[in-house]
N, C-alpha and C positions, 0 to 999 in steps of 0.2 A: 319880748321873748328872745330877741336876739342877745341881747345883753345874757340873759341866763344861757344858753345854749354857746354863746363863746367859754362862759365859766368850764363847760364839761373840758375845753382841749387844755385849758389851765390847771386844771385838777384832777390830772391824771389817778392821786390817790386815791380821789372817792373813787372811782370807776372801781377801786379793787373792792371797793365793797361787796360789789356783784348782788350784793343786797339779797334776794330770792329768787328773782326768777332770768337771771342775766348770768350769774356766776357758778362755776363748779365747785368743790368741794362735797366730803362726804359728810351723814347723818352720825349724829350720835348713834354706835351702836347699843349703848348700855339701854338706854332708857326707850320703854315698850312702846312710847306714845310720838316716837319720832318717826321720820318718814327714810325707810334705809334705799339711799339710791344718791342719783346727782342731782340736786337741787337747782341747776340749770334745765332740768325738766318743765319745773311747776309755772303755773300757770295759774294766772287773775282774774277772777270772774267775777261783774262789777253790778250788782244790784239797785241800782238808783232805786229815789222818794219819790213822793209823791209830786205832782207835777214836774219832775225831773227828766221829764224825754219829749223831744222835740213830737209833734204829731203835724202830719199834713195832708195836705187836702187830696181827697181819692175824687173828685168830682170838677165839674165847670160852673160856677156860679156864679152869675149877672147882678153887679151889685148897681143897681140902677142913678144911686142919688150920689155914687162916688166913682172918681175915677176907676178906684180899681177896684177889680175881680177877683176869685178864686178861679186858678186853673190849679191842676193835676201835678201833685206833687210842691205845689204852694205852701210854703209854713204859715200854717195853723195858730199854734204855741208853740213859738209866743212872738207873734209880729205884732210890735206895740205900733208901726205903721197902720195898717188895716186896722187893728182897734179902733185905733184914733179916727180912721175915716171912714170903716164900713163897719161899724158895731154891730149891724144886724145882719149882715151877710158873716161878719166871722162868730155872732152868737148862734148862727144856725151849725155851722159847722164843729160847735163845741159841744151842742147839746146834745142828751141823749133821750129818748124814752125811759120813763122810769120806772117802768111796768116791764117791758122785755128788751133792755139797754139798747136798741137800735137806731140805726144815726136817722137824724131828721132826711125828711122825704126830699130835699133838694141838695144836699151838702152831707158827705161823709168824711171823717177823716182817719187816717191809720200811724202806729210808731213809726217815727223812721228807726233805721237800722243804724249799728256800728257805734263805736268811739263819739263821733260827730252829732249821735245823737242824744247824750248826754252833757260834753263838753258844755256848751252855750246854749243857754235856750234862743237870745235872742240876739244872736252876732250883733256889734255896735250900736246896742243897746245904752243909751246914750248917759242915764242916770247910771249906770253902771251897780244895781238891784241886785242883791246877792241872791234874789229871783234867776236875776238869767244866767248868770255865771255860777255852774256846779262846779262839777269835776275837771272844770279848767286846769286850776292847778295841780293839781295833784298828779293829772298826766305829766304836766310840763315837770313835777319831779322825777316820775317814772324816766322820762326824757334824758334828764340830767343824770340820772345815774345809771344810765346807756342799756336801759330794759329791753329789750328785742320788742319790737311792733307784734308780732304773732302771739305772744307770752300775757299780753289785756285784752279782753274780751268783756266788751259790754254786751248784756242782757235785758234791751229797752223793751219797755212794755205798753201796752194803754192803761196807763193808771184812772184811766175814767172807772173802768170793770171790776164786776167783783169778780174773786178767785174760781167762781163756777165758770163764767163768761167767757174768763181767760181762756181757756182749758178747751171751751165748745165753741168759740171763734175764731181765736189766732191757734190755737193746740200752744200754746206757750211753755205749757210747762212739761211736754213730749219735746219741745226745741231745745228747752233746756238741758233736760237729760242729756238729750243729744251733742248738748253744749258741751258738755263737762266730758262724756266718753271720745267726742271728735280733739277734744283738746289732750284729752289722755294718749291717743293715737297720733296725734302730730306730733306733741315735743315729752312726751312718753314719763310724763308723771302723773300725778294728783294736782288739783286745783286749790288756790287758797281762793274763798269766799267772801267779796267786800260789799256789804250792804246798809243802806243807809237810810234811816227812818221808814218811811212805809214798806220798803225795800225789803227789810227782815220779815213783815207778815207776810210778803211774797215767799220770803225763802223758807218760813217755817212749813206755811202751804204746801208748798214743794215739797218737805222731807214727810208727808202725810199722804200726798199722794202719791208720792214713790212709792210708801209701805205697800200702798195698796197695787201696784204695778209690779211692783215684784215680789216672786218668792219668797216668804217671810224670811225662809232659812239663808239664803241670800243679799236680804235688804243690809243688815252693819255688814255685810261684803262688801259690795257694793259701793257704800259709803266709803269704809278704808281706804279701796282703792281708789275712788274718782273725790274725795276731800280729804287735804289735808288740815284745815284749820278756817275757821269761820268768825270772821271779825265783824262784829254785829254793834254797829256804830248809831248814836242818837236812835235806840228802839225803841218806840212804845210798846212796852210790853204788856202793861193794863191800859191801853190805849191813851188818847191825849183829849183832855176837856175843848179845845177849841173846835174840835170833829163836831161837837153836839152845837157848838157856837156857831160853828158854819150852819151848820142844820135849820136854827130858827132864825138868824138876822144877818147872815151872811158873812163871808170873810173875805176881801179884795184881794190880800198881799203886794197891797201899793200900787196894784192895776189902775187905770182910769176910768173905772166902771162903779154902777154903785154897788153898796150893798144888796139892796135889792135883786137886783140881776146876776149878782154874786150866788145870791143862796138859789134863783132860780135852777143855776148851772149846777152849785154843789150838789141840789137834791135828786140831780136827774144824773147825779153820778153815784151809782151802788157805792163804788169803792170807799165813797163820805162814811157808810156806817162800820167800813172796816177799821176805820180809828177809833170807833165808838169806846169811852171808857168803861171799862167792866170790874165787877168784885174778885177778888183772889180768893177768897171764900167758896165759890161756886166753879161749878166745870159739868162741861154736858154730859150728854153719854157717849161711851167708845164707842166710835166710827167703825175701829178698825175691826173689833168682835161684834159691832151689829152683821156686819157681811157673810160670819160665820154664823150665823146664832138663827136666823130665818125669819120668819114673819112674827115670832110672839113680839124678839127685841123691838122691834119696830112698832108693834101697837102699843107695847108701854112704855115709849120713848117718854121723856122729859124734855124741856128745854134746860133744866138745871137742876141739879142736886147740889144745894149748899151746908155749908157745915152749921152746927152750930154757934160759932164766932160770929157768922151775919147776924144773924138774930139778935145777938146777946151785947153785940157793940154795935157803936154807931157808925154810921158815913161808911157801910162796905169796906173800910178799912180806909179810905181814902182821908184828907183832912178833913173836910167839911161832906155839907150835902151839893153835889154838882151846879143842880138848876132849883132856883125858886122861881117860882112865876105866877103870879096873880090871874085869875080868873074871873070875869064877872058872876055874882052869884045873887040872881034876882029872886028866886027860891030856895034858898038855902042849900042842902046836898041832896032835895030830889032834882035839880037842875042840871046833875050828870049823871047823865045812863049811860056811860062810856065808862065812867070810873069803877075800878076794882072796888071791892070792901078794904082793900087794905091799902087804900089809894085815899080812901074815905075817914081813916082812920087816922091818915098822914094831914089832914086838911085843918087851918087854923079856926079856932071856931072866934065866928065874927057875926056880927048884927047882920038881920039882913039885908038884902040888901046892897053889901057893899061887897067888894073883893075880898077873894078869898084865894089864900096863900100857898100852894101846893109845894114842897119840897121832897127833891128827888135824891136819891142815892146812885150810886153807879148801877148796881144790879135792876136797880130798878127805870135806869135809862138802858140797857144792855136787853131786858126781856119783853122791852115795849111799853109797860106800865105808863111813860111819859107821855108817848103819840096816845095811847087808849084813851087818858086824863084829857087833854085837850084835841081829842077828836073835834068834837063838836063845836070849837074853835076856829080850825085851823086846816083848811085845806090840804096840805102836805103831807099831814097825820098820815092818812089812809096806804097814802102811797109807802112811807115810811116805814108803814108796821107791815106792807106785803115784801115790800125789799127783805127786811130784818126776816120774817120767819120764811120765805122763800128762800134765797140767799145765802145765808146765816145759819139761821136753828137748823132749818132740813139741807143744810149741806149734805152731799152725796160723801164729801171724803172726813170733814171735820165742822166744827162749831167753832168758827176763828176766834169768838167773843167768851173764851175763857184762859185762865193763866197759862203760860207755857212753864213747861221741863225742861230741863237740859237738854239741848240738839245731843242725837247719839251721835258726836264726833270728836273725834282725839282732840282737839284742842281748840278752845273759844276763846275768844278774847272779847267782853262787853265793855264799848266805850261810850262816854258822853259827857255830857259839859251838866257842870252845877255851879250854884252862890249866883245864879241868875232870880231875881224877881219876876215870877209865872202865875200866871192864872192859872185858881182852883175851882173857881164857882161866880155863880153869875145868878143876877134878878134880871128877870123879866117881867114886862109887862105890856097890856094892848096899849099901840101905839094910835091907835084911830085913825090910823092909815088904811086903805086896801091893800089886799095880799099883792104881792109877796113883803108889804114892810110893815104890816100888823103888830110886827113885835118890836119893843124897843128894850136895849138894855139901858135900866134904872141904875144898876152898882154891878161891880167885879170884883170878886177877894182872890187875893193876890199871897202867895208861901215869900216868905222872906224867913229870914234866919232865924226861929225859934218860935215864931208867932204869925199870924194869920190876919191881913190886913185889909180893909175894901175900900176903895178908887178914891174916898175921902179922907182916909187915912187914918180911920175909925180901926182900933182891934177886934177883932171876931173872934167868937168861940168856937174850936172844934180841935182838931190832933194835930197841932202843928209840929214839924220835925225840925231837928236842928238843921237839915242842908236845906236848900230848893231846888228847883229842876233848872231848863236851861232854855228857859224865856217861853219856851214854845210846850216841852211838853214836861209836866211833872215831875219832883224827884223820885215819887211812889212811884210812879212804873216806869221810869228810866233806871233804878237801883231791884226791879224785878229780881235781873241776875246774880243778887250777889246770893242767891238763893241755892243757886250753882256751882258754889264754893262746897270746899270740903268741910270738913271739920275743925282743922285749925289752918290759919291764914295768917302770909307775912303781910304787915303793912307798912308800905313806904312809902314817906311825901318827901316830893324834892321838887326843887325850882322848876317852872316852866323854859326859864329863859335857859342860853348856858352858865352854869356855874361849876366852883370846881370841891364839890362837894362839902363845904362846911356846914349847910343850912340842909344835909339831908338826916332827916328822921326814921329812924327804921323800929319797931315792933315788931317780936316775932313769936311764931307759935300762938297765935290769938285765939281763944274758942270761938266756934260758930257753931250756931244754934241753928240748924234750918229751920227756917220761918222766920227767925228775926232779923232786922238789920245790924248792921257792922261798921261802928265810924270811928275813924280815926281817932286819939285823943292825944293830940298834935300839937303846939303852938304854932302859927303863923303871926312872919313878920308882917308888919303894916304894907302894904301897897305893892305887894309882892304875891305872882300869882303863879299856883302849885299846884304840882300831878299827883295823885295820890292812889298808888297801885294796891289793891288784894287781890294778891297771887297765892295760891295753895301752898300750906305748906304739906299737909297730906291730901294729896290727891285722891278720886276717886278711882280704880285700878283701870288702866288704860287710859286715863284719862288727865287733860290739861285745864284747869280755867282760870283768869283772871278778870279781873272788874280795873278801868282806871277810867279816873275820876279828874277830870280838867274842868281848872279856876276856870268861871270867866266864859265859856265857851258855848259859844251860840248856835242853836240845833242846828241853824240851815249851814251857817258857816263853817262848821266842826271839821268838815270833811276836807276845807281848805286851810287847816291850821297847820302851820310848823312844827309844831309841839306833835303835834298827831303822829305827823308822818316821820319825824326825826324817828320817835320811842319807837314807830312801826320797822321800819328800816333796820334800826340797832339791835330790834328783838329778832329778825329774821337772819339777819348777820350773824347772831349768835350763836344759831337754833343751825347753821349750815358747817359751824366749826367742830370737828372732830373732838377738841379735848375742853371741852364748854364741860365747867364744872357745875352751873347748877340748870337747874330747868331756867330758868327769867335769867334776862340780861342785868347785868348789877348795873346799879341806879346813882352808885358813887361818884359819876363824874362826868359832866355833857361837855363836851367841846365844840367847837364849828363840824359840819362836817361836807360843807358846800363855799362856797366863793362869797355867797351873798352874805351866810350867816360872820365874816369878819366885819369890822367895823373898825373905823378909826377912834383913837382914844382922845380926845383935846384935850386931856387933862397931861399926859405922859404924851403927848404929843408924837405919838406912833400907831401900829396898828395893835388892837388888843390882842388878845390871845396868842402872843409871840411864840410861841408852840408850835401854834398852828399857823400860823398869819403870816404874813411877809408884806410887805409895800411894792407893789410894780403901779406903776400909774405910766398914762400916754400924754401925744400931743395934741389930741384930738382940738383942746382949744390956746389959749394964749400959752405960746412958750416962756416967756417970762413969770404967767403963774409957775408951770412945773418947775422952772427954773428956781424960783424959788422955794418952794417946797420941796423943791431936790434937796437941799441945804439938811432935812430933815436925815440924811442918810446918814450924814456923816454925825452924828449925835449918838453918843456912847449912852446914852438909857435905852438908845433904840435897837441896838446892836442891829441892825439890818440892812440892805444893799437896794440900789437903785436898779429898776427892771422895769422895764419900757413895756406897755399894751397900748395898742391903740383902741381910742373909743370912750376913754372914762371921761366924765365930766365934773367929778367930785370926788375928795379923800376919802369915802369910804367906800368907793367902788373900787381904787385902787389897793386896798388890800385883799388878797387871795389867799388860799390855801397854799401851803409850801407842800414841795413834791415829794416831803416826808412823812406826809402829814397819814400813811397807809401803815406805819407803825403804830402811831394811835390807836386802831381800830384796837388794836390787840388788845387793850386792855379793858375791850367789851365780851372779853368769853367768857 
């Protein structure tokens, strides 16, 4: 980190970026959906995923067969120490009741608070698990391009809970509020909203329970003033297949525990079924008009009104069916008195006797139909189907397990990674183990690029799309949002890395059909990986959204991508200049715009991007290296000059940003 934080006194030019919420300058006044004031106001309010906030120990616990204990204020999650030597003092402290989410009788644990408590989950965490390291980076950007400490605000939560929990335990989302009006009263703007995988169910939650907290004729008040823009990064927006994977056989995430003990803990965390994958076909009833409406709305409640489309096609709209999983079936279908008739109807017909085949759909893991089916199974069931319609269906504010709308706010940005190989669905079957490892998975089909594959590498039949998702969760409900587009939409692909625009593709004016998707029709060079914006070309009135789309990009890791935070940075830069001619930052041409991103060239035997770049190197180690490599200045292809830092150890550390490099910007308006 020292090495990057020397970069900032080197690079005076970036510091003019002021980027958003560091710099002055005024809003576009023309256009309705900008923010009119000094953008040195706004302020970052940081949504972390799911196991992304440190939790620790509210308790004293005597771990008898290991040296250490839990004391008070002890890290929880994620001390892979204690794991490794007191499994069953820090499995008390994780778990929860799964009936009324309350911490085990001998060990509780709570969020920490601040910055600190998303940064690392597991400071010198020795595998270096992009588990423990989140928002690392991304501060140490904020960092680099000299953001005021007051101006980020993180919003840790216990993601064990579900969004009722939140609410009636810690008041989390009254803190929030709070969050965003104290941050309006400090540095006297609007917030920009950064949330990330499970992170946006928290924030959608949020903008539902607000409705309901304020005066309806005040709620898009409200909003205007305390957001200005909400960057909803790796969403599951129809949730993610491996929620139900956690569900029946566990998911580690490279912990040293097994599966087993894995899913013991997923199950006893509500928050598991808030990833549950759901149909886009279906949506509950209004929350917000039952409050008005009095007791009839409530006795004719539904858990779901779906369209016709469910019905009429297959897989809820998804690729395939989510879960298959074998049943034993000694007496044919009077041998489940748990299952639906149309659970029954779903069942393969087999001799008897022998297993029998159940295949689920989304809607029909989302309304319970799956725990019903193998109640009689399967321990967990029971608990699962009281979480789901406790929790869930009879939400007090909403029914989180149906598609989302457009957030009512001026401008959205949805981001996430695809051209990743993801699971889509999964066989199960009894493992003839005792619970919790009863289930074993048999096969897992997998989205790849046009077709549908499972773990032997056998094709499958069902809707494959031409992208995939981005390892972890789905293209279908990571591409939700492009739902949220207007009617017609520019698209652009342009390189990840920097280039200087030859290889950018632009389409403009695209129709957009709400409800369908929208894919580029591009060529890409071989081995070359590219961002791929839809940005509105008609907007919705007051309104901003765009969709971009990163080659390659890894759900957990997304949020530490270069690529990410460059486009972030240059769109916010834009969006603060006064005579910025379009709504998006033009895509025409990426340069360095840090110390790190120069590189030495061995081919031209200087540094690249001579633009931007310059050569200073130190003497940190042998003078007769530099001395040598000095040599390199005086070389007419390099036109460049020798400049002393102390500290570097390699030629590509020595090239820097040159102290011109703040005219560049310009030609991002």
């Amino acid at each position: 980190m020292g090495a990057d934080l020397k970069s900032v006194t080197a690079s005076c030019a970036v510091l003019a970026v002021i980027l958003l919420l560091c710099g002055g300058g005024a809003a576009v006044e023309e256009d309705e959906n900008e923010f009119h004031g000094d953008y040195s106001k706004l302020s970052g309010i940081i949504i972390p995923g799911f196991a992304s906030t440190q939790l620790r120990a509210w308790s004293i616990l005597d771990c008898p067969y290991s040296p250490l204990d839990f004391n008070p204020l002890d890290l929880v999650w994620l001390d892979s120490t204690k794991l490794l030597s007191a499994v069953n003092c820090w499995f008390k402290c994780m778990v929860l009741d799964p009936y009324n989410e309350t911490d085990h009788p001998e060990c509780k644990s709570r969020p920490d608070s601040g910055l600190s408590a998303i940064t690392e989950l597991d400071p010198g965490y020795i595998t270096g698990s992009p588990l423990s390291t989140v928002w690392k980076e991304w501060l140490k950007w904020c960092v680099e391009f000299g953001i005021e400490a007051n101006a980020i605000v993180a919003v840790p939560y216990d993601w064990r809970l579900s969004p009722t929990k939140l609410e009636e335990r810690d008041l989390y989302f009254h803190k929030l509020k709070l969050t965003f009006e104290t941050a309006l009263k400090l540095r006297g703007g609007p917030s920009i909203v950064f949330a990330h995988s499970m992170g946006n169910n928290v924030f959608r939650y949020f903008l539902e329970w607000l409705r309901l907290e304020i005066a309806p004729k005040h709620y898009l008040e409200w909003l205007d003033q305390h957001i200005h823009a909400y960057f909803a990064v790796g969403a599951p927006l129809l949730g993610s297949v491996e929620a139900i994977k956690s569900t029946l056989s566990g998911v580690t995430f490279g912990l040293p525990v097994s599966e087993g003990t894995a899913r013991l803990l997923s199950n006893s965390f509500a928050s598991s079924l808030w990833l549950m994958p759901f149909s886009k076909n279906c949506k509950g009833d209004n929350t917000f008009w039952t409050h008005f409406s009095g007791g009839a709305a409530k006795k004719n409640k539904h858990v779901y009104h779906c369209t016709d489309e469910e019905y009429q096609s297959k897989y809820s709209g998804w690729p395939t069916n989510i879960i298959n999983i074998e049943i034993p079936s000694p007496d044919g279908l009077d041998a489940y008195p748990s299952v639906t008739e149309a659970v029954k109807a779903n069942m393969t017909n087999m001799e008897c006797g022998l297993p029998t085949l159940l295949s689920f759909t989304a809607r029909e893991l989302a309304d319970g139909t799956l725990f019903k089916a193998i109640k009689d199974y399967d321990p967990d069931s029971a608990r699962m189907l009281h979480q789901l319609k406790k929790l869930y269906h009879d939400d007090p504010v909403m029914n989180p397990l149906t598609p989302w709308e457009r957030p009512p706010i001026k401008n959205v940005f949805c981001i996430y990674g695809a051209h990743l190989k993801t699971e889509v669905g999964y066989y199960f079957a009894p493992s003839g183990k005792p619970y919790p490892d009863n289930w074993i998975i048999t096969d897992i089909i997998y989205e790849t690029e046009g077709s549908l594959v499972s773990r032997s590498g056998t094709v499958v039949d069902g809707n494959a799309g031409p992208i995939t998702g981005d390892e972890t969760v789905p293209y279908h409900s990571l591409s939700w949002c492009k739902n949220w587009l207007g009617p017609k939409v520019n698209i652009t692909m342009a390189p990840q890395p920097e280039h200087d625009g030859s290889d950018v593709q632009i389409e403009l004016n695209v129709e957009h059909e709400h409800g369908s998707d929208i894919i580029a029709n591009m060529t890409k060079a071989p081995r070359v990986k590219y961002i791929t914006f839809y940005e509105d070309s008609e907007s919705i009135p007051g309104k901003r959204t765009a969709v971009w789309e990163l080659d390659k990009a890894n759900h957990r890791n997304i949020v530490r991508s270069p690529v990410l935070m460059r486009e972030l940075w240059l769109q916010m830069w834009h969006d603060i200049q006064p005579g910025a001619k379009s709504k998006f930052v033009t895509k025409a041409k990426r340069g360095p715009l840090r110390d790190a991103d120069c590189y030495w060239d061995y081919g031209k035997a200087c540094c690249a991007w001579q633009e931007y770049c310059e050569y200073r190197f130190s003497f940190l180690f042998h003078l007769k290296f530099h001395i040598y490599y000095s040599e390199i200045c005086n070389f007419n292809y390099c036109e460049t000059e020798c400049r002393y830092s102390f500290g570097d150890v390699h030629l590509g550390q020595s090239c820097r940003l040159r102290n011109t490099s703040a005219n560049m910007l310009l030609q991002y308006i």
